[in-house]
C-alpha positions, 0 to 999 in steps of 0.5 A: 911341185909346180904345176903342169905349164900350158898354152902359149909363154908370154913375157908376163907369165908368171910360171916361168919367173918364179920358184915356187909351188903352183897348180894349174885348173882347167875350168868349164865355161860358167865355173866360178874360180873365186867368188866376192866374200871369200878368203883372198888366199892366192893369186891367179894367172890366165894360161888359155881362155878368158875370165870375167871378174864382177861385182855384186852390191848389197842390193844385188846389182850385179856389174862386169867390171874386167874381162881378162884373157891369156897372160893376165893375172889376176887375185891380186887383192890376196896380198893385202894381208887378211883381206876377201875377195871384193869381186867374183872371178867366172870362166867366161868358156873352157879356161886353165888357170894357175894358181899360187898361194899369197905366202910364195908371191909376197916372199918373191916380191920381197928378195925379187926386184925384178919381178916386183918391177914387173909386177907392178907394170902389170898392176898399172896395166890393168888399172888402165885397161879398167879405166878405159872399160868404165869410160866405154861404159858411160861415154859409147853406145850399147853397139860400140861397148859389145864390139869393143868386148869382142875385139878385147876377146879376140884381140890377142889372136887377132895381132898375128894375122888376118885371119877369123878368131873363133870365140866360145861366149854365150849372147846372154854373157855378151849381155851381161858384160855389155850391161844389156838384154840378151834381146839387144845382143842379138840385134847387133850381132845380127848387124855385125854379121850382115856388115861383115864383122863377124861370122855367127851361125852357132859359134862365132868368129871376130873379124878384122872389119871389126876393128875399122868399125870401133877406130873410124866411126 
């Protein structure tokens, strides 16, 4: 029986293109959905909240590689045959996720073209937004990487209006995305606040200012 659906349809949302058996979690913030090293047995999609995937090396450097949000899949690796999970998947704050085994997604890409199309437009999505998030990373500033993470956050509530979007996220996990100290953090989002970008006084609330800041400087 499919999971309860929740949050708002998009036009890559999984639970509503496919006929087979799903569940649907709610994470809290900081719960791991996955962990690197385990059995890749499923594929997950993001119905509200957001999730971090990162990397840990044999040295034990830990690296956020993706910040994921509504409508995105991710897990995809479970459809390599026999294959573990090279990353961690965490709630970045309280997160749904569903959840559908290996065996259903691969037997519905085989008879499916159409979502077998749409799959792998997805796929080639996220190799871009990556792409995009590992020259952000060598080419920007600390202050531009964390603006950017949280226009990428807000982004899909800021698209229908003008409006603030409120953001559940921890300075120390903005750090950690950033690839800086929490000390760092702090300091920029003092300045953001000061110049308007954002509101930040126990929760925090992403502006459109933002946007001018990361498009004209």
């Amino acid at each position: 029986m499919a999971g309860k659906q929740r949050g708002t349809p998009t036009p890559l949302d999984l639970f509503k293109r496919i006929d087979a058996p799903t569940s649907t979690l709610d994470y809290r913030d900081k719960q791991a959905i996955f962990v690197q090293g385990d059995k890749a047995d499923a594929l997950f999609y993001i119905h509200s909240g957001h999730v971090k995937l990162t990397v840990v090396s044999k040295g034990g450097k830990k690296a956020v590689i993706a910040i994921l949000h509504h409508g995105d899949f991710f897990g995809e690796g479970c459809l390599n045959k026999l294959s573990m999970r090279i990353s961690s998947a965490t709630a970045i704050e309280t997160t749904t996720v569903g959840r559908v085994a290996r065996t259903h997604i691969a037997r519905i890409i085989r008879r499916e073209p159409a979502f077998a199309k749409l799959f792998i437009s997805h796929l080639l999505l996220r190799i871009g937004r990556i792409e995009e998030e590992f020259v952000d990373q060598i080419l920007n500033s600390s202050e531009k990487r964390l603006a950017r993470i949280l226009w990428l956050m807000a982004g899909s509530g800021l698209q229908s209006g003008p409006d603030s979007v409120l953001l559940k996220v921890s300075q120390r996990t903005l750090a950690e995305m950033v690839g800086t100290t929490r000390s760092r953090v702090s300091y920029f989002m003092n300045g953001f606040r000061s110049r308007g970008f954002i509101e930040y006084n126990g929760s925090l609330k992403v502006n459109q200012a933002l946007h001018k800041f990361l498009t004209h400087e």
